[in-house]
C-alpha positions in Angstrom: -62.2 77.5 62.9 -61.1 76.1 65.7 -59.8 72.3 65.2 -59.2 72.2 62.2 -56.9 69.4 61.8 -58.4 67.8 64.7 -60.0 64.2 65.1 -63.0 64.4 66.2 -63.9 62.6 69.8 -67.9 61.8 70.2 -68.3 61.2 73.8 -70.6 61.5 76.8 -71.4 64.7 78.2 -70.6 63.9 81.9 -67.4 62.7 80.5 -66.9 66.3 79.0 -68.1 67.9 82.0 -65.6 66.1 83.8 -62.9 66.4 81.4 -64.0 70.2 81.5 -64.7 70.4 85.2 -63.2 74.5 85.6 -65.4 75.2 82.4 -62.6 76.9 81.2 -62.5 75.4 77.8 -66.3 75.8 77.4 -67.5 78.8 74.6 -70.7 79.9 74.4 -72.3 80.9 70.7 -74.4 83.5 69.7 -77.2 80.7 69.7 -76.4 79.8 73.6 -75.2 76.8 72.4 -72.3 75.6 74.5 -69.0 74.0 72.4 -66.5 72.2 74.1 -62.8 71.9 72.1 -61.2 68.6 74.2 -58.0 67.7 72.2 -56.5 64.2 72.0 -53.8 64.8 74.6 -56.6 66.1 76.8 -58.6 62.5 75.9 -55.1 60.9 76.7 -55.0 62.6 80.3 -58.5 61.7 81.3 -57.3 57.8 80.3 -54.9 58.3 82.5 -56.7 59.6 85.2 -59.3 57.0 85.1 -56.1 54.4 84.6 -55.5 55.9 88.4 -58.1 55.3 90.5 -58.6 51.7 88.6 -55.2 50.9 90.4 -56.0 52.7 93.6 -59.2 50.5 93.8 -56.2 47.5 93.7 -53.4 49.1 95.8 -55.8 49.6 98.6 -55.2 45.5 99.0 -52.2 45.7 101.4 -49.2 44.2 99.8 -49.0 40.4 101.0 -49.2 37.1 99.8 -52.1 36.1 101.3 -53.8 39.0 99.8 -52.4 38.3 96.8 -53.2 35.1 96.4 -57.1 36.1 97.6 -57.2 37.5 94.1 -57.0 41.5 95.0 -60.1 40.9 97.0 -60.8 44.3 98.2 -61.0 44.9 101.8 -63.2 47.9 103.5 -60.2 49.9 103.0 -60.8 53.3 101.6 -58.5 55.7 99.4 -57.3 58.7 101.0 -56.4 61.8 99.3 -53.9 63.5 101.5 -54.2 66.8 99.4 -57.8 67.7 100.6 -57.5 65.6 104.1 -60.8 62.9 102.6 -61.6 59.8 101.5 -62.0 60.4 98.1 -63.8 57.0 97.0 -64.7 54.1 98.5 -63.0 51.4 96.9 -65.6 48.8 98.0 -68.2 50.2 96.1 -69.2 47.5 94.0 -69.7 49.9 90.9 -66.3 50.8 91.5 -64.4 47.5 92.0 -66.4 46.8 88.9 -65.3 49.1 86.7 -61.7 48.5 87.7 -62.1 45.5 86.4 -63.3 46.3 83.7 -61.5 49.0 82.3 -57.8 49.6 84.3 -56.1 47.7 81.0 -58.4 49.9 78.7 -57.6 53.0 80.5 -53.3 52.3 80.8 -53.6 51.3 77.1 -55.9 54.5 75.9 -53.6 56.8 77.8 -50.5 55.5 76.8 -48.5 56.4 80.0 -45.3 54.2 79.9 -45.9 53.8 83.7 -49.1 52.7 83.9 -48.5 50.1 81.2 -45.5 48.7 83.0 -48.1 48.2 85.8 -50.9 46.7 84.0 -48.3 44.3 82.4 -46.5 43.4 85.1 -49.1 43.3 87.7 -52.2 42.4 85.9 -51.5 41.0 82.5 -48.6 38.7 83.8 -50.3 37.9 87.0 -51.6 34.4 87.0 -54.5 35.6 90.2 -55.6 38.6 88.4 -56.0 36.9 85.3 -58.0 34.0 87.1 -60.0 36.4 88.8 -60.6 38.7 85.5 -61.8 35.1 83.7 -63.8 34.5 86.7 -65.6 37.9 87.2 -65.7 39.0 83.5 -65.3 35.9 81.2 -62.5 35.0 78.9 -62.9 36.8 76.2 -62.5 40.2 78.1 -59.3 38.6 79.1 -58.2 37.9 75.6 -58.7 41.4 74.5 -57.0 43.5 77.7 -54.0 41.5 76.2 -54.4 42.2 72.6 -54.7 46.0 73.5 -51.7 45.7 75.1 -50.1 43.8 72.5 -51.3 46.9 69.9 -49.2 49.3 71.8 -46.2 46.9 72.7 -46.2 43.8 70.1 -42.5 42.6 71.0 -43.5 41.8 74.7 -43.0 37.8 74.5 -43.9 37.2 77.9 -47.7 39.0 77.5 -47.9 37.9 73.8 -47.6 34.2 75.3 -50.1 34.5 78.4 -52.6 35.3 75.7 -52.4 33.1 73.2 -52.2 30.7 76.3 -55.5 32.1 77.2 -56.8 32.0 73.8 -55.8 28.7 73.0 -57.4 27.6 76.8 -61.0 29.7 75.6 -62.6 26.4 75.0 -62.3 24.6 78.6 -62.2 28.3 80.5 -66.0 29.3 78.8 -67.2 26.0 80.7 -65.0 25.8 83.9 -62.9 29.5 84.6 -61.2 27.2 87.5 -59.6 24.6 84.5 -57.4 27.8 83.9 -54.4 26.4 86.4 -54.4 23.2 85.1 -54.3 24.4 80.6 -51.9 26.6 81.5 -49.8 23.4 83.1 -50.7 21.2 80.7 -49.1 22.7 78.3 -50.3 26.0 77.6 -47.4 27.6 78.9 -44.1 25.8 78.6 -40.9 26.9 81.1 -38.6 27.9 78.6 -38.8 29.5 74.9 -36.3 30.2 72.3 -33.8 28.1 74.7 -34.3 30.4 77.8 -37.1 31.0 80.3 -38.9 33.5 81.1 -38.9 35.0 84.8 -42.7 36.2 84.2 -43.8 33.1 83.0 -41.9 30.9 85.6 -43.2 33.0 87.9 -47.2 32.7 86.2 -46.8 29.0 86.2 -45.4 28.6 90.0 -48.6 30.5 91.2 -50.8 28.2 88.9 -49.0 24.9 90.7 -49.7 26.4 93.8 -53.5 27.3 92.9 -53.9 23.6 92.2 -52.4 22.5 95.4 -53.8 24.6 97.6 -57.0 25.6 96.0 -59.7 26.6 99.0 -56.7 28.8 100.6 -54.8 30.5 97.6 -58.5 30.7 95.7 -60.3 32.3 98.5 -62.4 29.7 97.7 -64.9 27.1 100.1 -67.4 24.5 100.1 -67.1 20.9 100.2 -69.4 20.1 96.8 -67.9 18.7 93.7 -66.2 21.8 92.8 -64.0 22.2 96.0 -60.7 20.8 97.0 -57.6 20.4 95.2 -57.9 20.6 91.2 -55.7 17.8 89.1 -52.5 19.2 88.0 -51.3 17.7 84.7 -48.2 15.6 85.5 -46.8 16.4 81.7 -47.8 18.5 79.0 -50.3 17.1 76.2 -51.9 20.6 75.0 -51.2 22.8 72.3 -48.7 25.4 73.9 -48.8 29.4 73.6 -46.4 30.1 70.8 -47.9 27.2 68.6 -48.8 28.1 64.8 -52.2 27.5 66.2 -54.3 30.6 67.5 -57.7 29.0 68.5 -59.3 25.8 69.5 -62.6 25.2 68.3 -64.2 22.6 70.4 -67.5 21.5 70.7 -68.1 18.6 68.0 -69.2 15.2 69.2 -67.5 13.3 66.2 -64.5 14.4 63.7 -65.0 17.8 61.6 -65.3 16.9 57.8 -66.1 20.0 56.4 -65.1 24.0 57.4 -65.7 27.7 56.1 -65.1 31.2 56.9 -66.9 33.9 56.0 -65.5 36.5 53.8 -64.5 39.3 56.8 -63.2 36.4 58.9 -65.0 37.0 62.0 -67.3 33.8 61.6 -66.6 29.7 61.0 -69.1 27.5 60.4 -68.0 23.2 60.6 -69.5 20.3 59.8 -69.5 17.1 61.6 -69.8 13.5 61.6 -72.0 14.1 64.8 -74.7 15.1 61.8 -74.7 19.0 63.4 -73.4 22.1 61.8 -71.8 25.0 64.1 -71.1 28.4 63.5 -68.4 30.0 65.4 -67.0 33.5 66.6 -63.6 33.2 65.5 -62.2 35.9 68.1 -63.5 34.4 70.8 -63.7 30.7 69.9 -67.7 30.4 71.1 -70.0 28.3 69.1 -72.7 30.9 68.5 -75.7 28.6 66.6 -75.7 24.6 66.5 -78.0 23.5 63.4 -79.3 20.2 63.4 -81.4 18.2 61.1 -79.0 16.0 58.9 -79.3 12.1 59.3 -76.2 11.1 59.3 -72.7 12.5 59.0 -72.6 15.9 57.5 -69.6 15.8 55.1 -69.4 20.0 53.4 -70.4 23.3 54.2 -70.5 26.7 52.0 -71.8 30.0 52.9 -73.5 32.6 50.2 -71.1 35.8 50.4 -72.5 38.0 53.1 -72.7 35.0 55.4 -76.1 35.1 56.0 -76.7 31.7 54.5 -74.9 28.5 55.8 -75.6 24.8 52.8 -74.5 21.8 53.9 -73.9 18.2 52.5 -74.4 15.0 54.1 -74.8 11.2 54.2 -78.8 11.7 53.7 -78.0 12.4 50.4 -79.8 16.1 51.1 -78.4 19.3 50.4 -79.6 22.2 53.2 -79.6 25.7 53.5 -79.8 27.2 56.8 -80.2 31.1 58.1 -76.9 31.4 59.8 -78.2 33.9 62.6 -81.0 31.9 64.1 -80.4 28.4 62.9 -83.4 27.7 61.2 -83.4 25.6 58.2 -84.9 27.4 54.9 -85.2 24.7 53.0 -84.1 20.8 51.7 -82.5 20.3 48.1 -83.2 16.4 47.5 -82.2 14.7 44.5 -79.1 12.8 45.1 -78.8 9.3 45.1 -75.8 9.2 47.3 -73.7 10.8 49.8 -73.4 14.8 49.3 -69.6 14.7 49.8 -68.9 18.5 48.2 -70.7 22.1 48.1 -70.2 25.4 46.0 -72.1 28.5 46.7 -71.5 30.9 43.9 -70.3 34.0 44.5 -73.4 35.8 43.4 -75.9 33.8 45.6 -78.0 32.7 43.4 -77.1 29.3 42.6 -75.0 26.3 44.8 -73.6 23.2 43.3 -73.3 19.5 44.9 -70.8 16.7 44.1 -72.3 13.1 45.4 -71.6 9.8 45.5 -73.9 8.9 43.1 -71.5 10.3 40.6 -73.1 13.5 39.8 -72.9 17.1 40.2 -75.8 19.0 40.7 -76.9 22.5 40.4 -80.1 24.5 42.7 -81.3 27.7 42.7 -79.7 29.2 46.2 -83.2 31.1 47.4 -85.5 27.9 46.5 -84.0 25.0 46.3 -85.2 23.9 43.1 -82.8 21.6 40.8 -81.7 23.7 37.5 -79.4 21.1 36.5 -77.4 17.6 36.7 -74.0 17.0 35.1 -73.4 13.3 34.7 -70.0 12.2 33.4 -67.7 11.0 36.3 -67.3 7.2 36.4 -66.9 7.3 40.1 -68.0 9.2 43.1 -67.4 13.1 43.1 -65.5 14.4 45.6 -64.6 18.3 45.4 -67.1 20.6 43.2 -65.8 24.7 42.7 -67.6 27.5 40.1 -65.9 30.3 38.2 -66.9 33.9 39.9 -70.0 34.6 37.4 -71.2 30.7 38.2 -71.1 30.2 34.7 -68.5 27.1 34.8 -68.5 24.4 37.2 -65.4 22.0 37.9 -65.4 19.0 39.7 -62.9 16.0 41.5 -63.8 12.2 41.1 -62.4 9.3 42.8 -61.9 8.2 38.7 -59.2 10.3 39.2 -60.3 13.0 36.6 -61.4 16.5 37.1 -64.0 17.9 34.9 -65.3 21.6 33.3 -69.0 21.6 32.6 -70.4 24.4 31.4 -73.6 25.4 33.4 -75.8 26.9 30.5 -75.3 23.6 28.1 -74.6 20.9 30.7 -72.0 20.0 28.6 -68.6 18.4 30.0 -66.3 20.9 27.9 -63.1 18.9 28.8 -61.8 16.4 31.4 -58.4 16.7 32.5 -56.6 13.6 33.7 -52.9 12.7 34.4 -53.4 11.8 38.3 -52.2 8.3 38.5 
């Protein structure tokens, strides 16, 4: 039958019927049911289409500095088709300038057109007022991904790959402030020179961020005379973690140092815990803090998940053990038992069961869906530090500051062996 071979596209129906607007690829069946065979090249063209009028909506902003430093505000300009003698969309429609927005990365990306990605690269993605205003209008983390679908298509471009890590790295400070953006990217974010050289996009990116912060109320399109207005600080030397840095993401959010972190298993998801006494689960991608739990007295010092996630224990300096429900932050329940500091948690593999090392010298093991105590392995001489189980939870080992490690085996309670040789 007819594409065979084919992917098959699930979309709207006014997209079809727009795809399809001579109806010439339509076929009828014997049941009056209407098919409609739109091929991936066809998909490609529509992408490109809609790529189109996303950068009409922004080349109807006539081509000056002023307007280009107003952030492509659109003026009541409207787009002419010179074919048909109309106005064939009114670029000030806010639907419209929305969607542009929104989707004009998307679009160049989805369609592939070597053209159109040279544009959204060189005047979008390496545009230090577009990106402000993208930040501004639509949040960071839309930012972050126009780049990474870029990036998919073209992974050697330097000069985009490092505007979004920069922007990445920056996610913490731009979620509370989109007008910090200027002064990460001077402080550090973005350096003048890589590999020995610089960049001429990235010069450029940073000269129209120096500007931004001397001039802000003109070059910002921006007014007022409250605490947000006026000139921002620019950095006078570089302290922050620059784009090109091992380091992907800054977490930040904490009120005291981090003791304790975990990912789950697909990687999308962190959770931390802090000498602040709170626990935090994190989106990974886009660096937000997602649920705070709080209820620890004291400093929590570990933090395990069960395997799917859904279930975040922590250990703290209130001797307790707690298990949390990761999506809304409630706490499920309180293991107590310890006489000490809870300064190491295992969850096993199979959920059912978690294990604690303490200061009190012990480790101790609860069932994961009650919180009841099945077990307590004494042995160490001095406080336990690190605790870890086999896959089938069926050996626990664990790290003293007697400088032994030790494999107890759950069913007995038994220490089967203690390893030592650390001096």
């Amino acid at each position: 039958p007819a594409g065979v071979g084919e992917r098959i596209n699930i979309v709207h129906k006014s997209l079809i019927d727009w795809l399809l607007r001579n109806k010439d690829d339509a076929v009828e069946d014997n049941l009056g049911i209407v098919e409609y065979f739109v091929s991936n090249t066809a998909l490609k063209k529509a992408h490109g289409e809609l790529c189109s009028i996303c950068q009409k909506v922004f080349a109807c902003v006539p081509k000056t500095d002023k307007t280009r430093n107003n952030n492509f505000d659109v003026n009541n300009a409207s787009c002419f088709d010179e074919a048909n003698g109309v106005d064939c969309f009114d670029p000030t429609a806010e639907e419209i300038v929305s969607y542009a927005w929104k989707y004009s990365v998307v679009h160049a990306c989805e369609g592939g057109e070597s053209s159109q990605l040279d544009t959204v690269r060189n005047d979008q993605l390496l545009n230090f007022h577009w990106q402000l205003k993208k930040i501004e209008k639509l949040g960071v983390v839309r930012a972050i991904r126009d780049g990474e679908c870029y990036l998919k298509l073209r992974p050697n471009d330097r000069p985009v790959r490092l505007i979004t890590h920069a922007i990445q790295l920056s996610a913490p400070a731009l979620e509370k402030d989109w007008r910090e953006f200027a002064s990460q990217l001077l402080g550090g974010r973005l350096s003048m020179i890589y590999e020995g050289k610089p960049f001429p996009e990235i010069v450029s990116v940073r000269n129209d961020a120096e500007n931004y912060c001397l001039n802000r109320g003109v070059c910002a399109g921006e007014s007022g005379t409250g605490p947000t207005s006026g000139s921002l600080w620019m950095p006078v030397s570089p302290n922050l973690t620059g784009a090109g840095h091992p380091c992907q993401k800054i977490l930040s959010g904490h009120k005291g140092s981090v003791q304790a972190v975990k990912l789950t298993k697909d990687g999308n998801c962190a959770c931390s815990g802090s000498w602040d006494g709170t626990i935090k689960m994190w989106e990974v991608e886009s660096g937000r803090c997602v649920q705070t739990m709080t209820g620890h007295n004291g400093s929590v010092n570990a933090v395990d998940m069960s395997d799917d996630g859904s279930v975040v224990f922590s250990g703290g300096d209130d001797k307790t053990v707690r298990s949390w429900d990761s999506e809304t932050g409630v706490l499920r329940f309180t293991m107590e038992g310890h006489t000490g500091s809870v300064n190491a948690l295992r969850a096993a593999p199979d959920g059912k069961t978690v294990c604690s090392g303490s200061g009190d010298k012990t480790v101790r093991l609860w069932d994961a869906s009650t919180g009841t105590e099945l077990n307590c392995f004494s042995g160490h001489t001095m406080m336990v530090l690190s605790v870890d189980m086999t896959l089938d939870g069926s050996v626990i080992v664990s790290g003293s500051y007697d400088k032994t490690v030790r494999v107890w085996n759950v069913a007995s309670g038994e220490c089967t062996r203690t390893l030592e040789g650390h001096a």
